[in-house]
N, C-alpha and C positions, 0 to 999 in steps of 0.2 A: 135512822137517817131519813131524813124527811125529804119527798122529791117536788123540788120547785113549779109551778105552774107550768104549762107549757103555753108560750102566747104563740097564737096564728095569724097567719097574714094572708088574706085575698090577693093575689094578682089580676090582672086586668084578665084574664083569657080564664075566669075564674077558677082557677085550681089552687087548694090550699095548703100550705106548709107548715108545720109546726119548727118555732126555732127556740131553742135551746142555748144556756150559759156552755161555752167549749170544754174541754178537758173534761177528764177523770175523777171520781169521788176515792179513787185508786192511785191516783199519781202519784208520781217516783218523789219519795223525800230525800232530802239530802244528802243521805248515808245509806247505801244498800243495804244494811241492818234493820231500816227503822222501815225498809219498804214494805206492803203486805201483798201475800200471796192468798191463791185460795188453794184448799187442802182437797185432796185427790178423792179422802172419803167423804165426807162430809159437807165437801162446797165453801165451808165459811173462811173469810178472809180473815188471817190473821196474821201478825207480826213473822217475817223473817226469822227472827230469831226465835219464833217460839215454834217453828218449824222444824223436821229431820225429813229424812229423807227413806223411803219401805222399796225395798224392789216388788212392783207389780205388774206380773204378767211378761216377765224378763225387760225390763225398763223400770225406774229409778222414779218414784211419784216422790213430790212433798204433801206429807201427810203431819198433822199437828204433832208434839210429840210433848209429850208421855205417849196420850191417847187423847181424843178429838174428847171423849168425857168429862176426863182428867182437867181440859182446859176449862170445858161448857162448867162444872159444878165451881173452879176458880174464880171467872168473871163472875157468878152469880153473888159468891161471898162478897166480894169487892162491890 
């Protein structure tokens, strides 16, 4: 995922802004299925559904499921 340029703007009292397109490269789709999270070990976002749920540290993480591996060697094949 490629990140857009950031354009800046001078104001008169010259301080500069950087501004950005709004919203998330995350955003909520449609169906709370098809939204992605990101996984507790490993950071990487991925599908809802390709998620479960591990108790860590007495609290409930989504963590990738099978295993965070299991997924990374899947998308490689694909």
């Amino acid at each position: 995922m490629a990140k857009a340029d950031a354009k800046t703007a001078v104001l008169a009292d010259g301080l500069r802004y950087k501004t950005k397109a709004s919203g998330s490269p995350f955003g909520a789709a449609a169906s709370f299925g098809a939204s992605t999270m990101s996984c507790f070990m490993c950071g990487k976002h991925r599908l809802r559904s390709l998620m479960g749920s591990r108790k860590v540290a007495g609290k409930s993480q989504p963590v990738c499921s099978p295993s965070c591996k299991a997924l990374d060697e899947a998308a490689a094949k694909s």
